[in-house]
C-alpha positions as CSV (number, residue, x, y, z in Angstrom):
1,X,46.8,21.5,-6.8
2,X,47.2,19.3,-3.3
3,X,43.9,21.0,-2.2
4,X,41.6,20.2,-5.2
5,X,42.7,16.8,-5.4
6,X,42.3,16.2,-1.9
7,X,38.8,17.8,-2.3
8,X,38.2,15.6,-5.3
9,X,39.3,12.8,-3.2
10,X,37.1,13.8,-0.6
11,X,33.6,14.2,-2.7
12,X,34.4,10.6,-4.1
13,X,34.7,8.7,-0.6
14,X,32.0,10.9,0.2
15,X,29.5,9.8,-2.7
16,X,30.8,5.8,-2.2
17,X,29.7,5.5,1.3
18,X,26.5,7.4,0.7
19,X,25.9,5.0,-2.3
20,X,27.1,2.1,-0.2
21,X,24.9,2.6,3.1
22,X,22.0,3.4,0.8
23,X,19.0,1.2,1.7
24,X,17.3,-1.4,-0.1
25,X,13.5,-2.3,-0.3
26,X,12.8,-5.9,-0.4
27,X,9.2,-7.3,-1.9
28,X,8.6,-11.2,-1.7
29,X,6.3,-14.1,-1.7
30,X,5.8,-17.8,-2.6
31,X,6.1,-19.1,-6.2
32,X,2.4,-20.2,-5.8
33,X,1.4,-17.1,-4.6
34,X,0.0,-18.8,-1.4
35,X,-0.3,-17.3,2.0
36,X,2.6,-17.4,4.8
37,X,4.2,-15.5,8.0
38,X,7.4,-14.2,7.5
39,X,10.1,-13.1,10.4
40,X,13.4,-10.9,8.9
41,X,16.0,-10.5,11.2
42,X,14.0,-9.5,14.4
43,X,10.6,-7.9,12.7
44,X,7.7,-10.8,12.3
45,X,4.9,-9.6,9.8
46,X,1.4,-11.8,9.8
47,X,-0.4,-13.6,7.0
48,X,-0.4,-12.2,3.7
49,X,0.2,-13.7,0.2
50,X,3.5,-11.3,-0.3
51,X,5.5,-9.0,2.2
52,X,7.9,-6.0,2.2
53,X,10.2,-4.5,3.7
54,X,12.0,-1.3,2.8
55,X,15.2,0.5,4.1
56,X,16.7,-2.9,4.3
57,X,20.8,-1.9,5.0
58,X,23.4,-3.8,2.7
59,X,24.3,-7.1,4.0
60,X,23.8,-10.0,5.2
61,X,20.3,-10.5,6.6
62,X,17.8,-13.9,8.6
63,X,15.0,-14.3,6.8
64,X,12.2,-17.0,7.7
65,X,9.1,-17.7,5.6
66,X,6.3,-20.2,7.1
67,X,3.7,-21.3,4.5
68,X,0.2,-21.1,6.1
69,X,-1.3,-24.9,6.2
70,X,-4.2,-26.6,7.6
71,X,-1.6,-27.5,10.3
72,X,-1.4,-24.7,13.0
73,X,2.5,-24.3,13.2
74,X,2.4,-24.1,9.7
75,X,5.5,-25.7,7.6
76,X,8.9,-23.6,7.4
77,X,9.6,-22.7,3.7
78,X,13.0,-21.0,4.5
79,X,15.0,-20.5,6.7
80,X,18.5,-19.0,6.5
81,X,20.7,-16.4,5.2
82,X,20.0,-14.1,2.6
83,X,22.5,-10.8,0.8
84,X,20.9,-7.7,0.0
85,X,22.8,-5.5,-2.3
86,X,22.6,-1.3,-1.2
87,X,20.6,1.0,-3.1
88,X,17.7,-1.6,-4.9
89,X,14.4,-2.9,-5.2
90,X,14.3,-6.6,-5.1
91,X,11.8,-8.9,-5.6
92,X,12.1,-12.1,-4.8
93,X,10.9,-15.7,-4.7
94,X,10.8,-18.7,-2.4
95,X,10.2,-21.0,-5.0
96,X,9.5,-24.9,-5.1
97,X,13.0,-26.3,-3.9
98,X,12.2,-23.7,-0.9
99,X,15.4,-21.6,-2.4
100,X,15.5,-17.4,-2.0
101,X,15.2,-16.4,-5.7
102,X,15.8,-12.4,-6.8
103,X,13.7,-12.9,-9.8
104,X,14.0,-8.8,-10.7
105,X,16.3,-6.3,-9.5
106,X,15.8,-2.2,-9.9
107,X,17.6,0.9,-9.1
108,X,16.1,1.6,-5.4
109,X,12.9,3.6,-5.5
110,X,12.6,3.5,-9.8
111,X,9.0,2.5,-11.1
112,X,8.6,0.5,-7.6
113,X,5.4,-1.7,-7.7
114,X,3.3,-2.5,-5.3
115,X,0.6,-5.5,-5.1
116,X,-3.2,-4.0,-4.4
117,X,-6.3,-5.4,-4.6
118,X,-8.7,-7.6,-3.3
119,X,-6.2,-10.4,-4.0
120,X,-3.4,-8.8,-2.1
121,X,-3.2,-9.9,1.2
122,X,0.2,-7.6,2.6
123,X,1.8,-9.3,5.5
124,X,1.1,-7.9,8.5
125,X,-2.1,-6.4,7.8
126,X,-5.1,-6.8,9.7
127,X,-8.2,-9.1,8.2
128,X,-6.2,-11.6,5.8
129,X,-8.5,-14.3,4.7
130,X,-6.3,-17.2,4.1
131,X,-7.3,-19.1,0.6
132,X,-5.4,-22.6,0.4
133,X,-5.3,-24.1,-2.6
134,X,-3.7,-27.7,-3.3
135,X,-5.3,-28.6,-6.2
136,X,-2.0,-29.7,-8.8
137,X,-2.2,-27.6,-12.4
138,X,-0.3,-30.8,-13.8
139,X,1.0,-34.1,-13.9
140,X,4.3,-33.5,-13.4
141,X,5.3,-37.0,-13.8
142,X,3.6,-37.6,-16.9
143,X,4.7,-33.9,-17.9
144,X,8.3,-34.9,-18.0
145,X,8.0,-37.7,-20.9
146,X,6.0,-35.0,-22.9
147,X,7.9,-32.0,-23.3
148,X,9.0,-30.7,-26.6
149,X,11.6,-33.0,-28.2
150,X,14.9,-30.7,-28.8
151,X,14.6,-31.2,-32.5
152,X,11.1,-30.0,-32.6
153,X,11.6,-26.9,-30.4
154,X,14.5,-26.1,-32.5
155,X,12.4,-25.8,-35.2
156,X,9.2,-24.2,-33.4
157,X,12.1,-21.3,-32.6
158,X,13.1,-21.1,-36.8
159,X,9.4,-20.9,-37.8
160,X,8.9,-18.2,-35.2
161,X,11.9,-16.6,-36.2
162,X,11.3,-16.2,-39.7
163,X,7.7,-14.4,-39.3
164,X,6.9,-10.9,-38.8
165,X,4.0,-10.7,-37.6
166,X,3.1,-11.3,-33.8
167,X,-0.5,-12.5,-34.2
168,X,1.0,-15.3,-36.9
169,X,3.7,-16.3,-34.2
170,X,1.3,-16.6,-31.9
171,X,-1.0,-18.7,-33.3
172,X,1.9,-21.2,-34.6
173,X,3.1,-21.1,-31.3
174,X,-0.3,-21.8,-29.7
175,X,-0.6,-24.6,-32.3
176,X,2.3,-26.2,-30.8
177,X,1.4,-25.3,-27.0
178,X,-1.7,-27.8,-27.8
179,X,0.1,-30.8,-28.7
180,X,3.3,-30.4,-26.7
181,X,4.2,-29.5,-22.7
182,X,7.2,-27.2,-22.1
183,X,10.1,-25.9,-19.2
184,X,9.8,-22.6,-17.4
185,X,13.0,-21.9,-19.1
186,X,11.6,-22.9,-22.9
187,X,8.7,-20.2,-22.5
188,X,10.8,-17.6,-21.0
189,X,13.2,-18.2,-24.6
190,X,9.8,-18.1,-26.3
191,X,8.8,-14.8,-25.1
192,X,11.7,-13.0,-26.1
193,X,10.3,-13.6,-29.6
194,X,7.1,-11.4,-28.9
195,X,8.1,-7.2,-28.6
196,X,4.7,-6.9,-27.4
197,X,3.4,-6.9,-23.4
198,X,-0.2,-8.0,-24.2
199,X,1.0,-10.8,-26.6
200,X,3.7,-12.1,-24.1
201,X,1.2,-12.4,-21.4
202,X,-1.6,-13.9,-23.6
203,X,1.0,-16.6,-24.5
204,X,1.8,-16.8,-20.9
205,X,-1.4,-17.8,-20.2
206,X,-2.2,-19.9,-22.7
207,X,1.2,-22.1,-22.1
208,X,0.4,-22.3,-17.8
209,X,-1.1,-25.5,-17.7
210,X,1.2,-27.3,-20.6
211,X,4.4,-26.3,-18.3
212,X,6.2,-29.6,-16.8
213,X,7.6,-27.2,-13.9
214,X,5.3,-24.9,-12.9
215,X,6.5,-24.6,-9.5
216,X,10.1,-22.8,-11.4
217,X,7.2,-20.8,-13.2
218,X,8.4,-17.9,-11.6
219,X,11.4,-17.5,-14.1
220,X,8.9,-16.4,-16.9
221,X,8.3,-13.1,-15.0
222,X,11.9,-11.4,-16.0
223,X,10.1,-11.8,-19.4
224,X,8.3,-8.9,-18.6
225,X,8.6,-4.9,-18.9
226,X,6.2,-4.1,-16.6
227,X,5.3,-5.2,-13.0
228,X,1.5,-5.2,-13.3
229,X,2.0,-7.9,-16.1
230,X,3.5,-10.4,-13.7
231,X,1.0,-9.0,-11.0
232,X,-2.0,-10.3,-13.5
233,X,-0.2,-13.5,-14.7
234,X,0.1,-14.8,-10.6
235,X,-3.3,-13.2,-10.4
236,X,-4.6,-16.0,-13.2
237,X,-2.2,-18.6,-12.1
238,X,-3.8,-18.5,-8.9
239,X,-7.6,-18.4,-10.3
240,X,-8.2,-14.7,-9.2
């Protein structure tokens, strides 16, 4: 009896540190998609417009991330700690507040996605054309005295709500996209009203350049099933 639950004992502790010291791989870039250097811990990867790194161990980890700019040094985008949890794929953010975001989070290995391209510039790689663009996708100012009144979006969520059909949702919502500006967060509670991929991402789209925040954009990609989706929607964001 002593001997099988010692053996039982022994599989378990066994099976926990494996688990525990399991690597993680680590995919990131900027909200904006825009180009940068990155250093983690003591490995420095060149230009590119997202980098990763994979067999990361469990911990506590430096990370630095330098946004390419007409200035040569560049301008420091983060720079501190970050925790990386054992066993997963991570993809993360720097987004506009220049904070580490995990923005999805898989089971290590599991329907892992991987940038390519012309568009994809991997950091490290040899021959990365750098492509700056400054050029603002909205007023945010003026955005901020525009968005949706609560009163009105509470009832843009009813009419939604009571439809069936996606392609008469969508053109209510689009209705309303015209005449209104929006949060990150209000679109990403809007797109849990589509089932489809294709209808999520067209409304995506269509709603880019009536969002007040689009530098917390990024938050509309847990929306999505599938990583190519949020591959194409940075791809349009970012006129590719």
């Amino acid at each position: 009896m002593w001997i099988k639950l010692l053996s039982i004992f022994a599989v378990v502790t066994v099976f926990t540190f494996v688990t525990y010291s399991q690597g993680s791989y680590l995919q990131i870039s900027l909200h904006d998609d825009g180009d940068f250097s990155v250093t983690l811990d003591n490995t420095t990867l060149g230009a590119g417009n997202y980098a990763e790194f994979d067999n990361l161990p469990a911990g506590e980890h430096s990370l630095k991330i330098v946004r390419l700019t007409d200035n040569s040094a560049g301008e420091t985008a983060f720079d501190g700690k970050i925790k990386i949890p054992s066993g997963s794929d991570l993809y993360a953010v720097i987004d506009e507040y220049n904070a580490f975001t995990i923005y999805k989070k898989k089971k290590y290995g599991f329907n892992r996605y991987v940038p390519t391209g012309e568009q994809s510039r991997k950091c490290g790689d040899d021959g990365v054309k750098i492509n700056k663009n400054n050029e603002s996708t909205s007023n945010d100012s003026e955005c901020k005295f525009k968005v949706m009144k609560k009163d009105d979006y509470s009832d843009l969520k009813k009419s939604i709500n009571n439809r069936n059909f996606e392609s008469t949702n969508s053109a209510t919502l689009k209705t309303a996209i015209d005449n209104n500006y929006f949060t990150s967060e209000q679109v990403v509670e809007l797109l849990r009203y589509f089932t489809y991929e294709d209808s999520k991402l067209d409304i995506a789209k269509y709603i880019y350049k009536k969002v007040c925040d689009p530098g917390n954009f990024f938050k509309v990609y847990e929306a999505f099933d599938f990583d190519s989706s949020v591959q194409e929607l940075k791809n349009y964001i970012s006129g590719k």
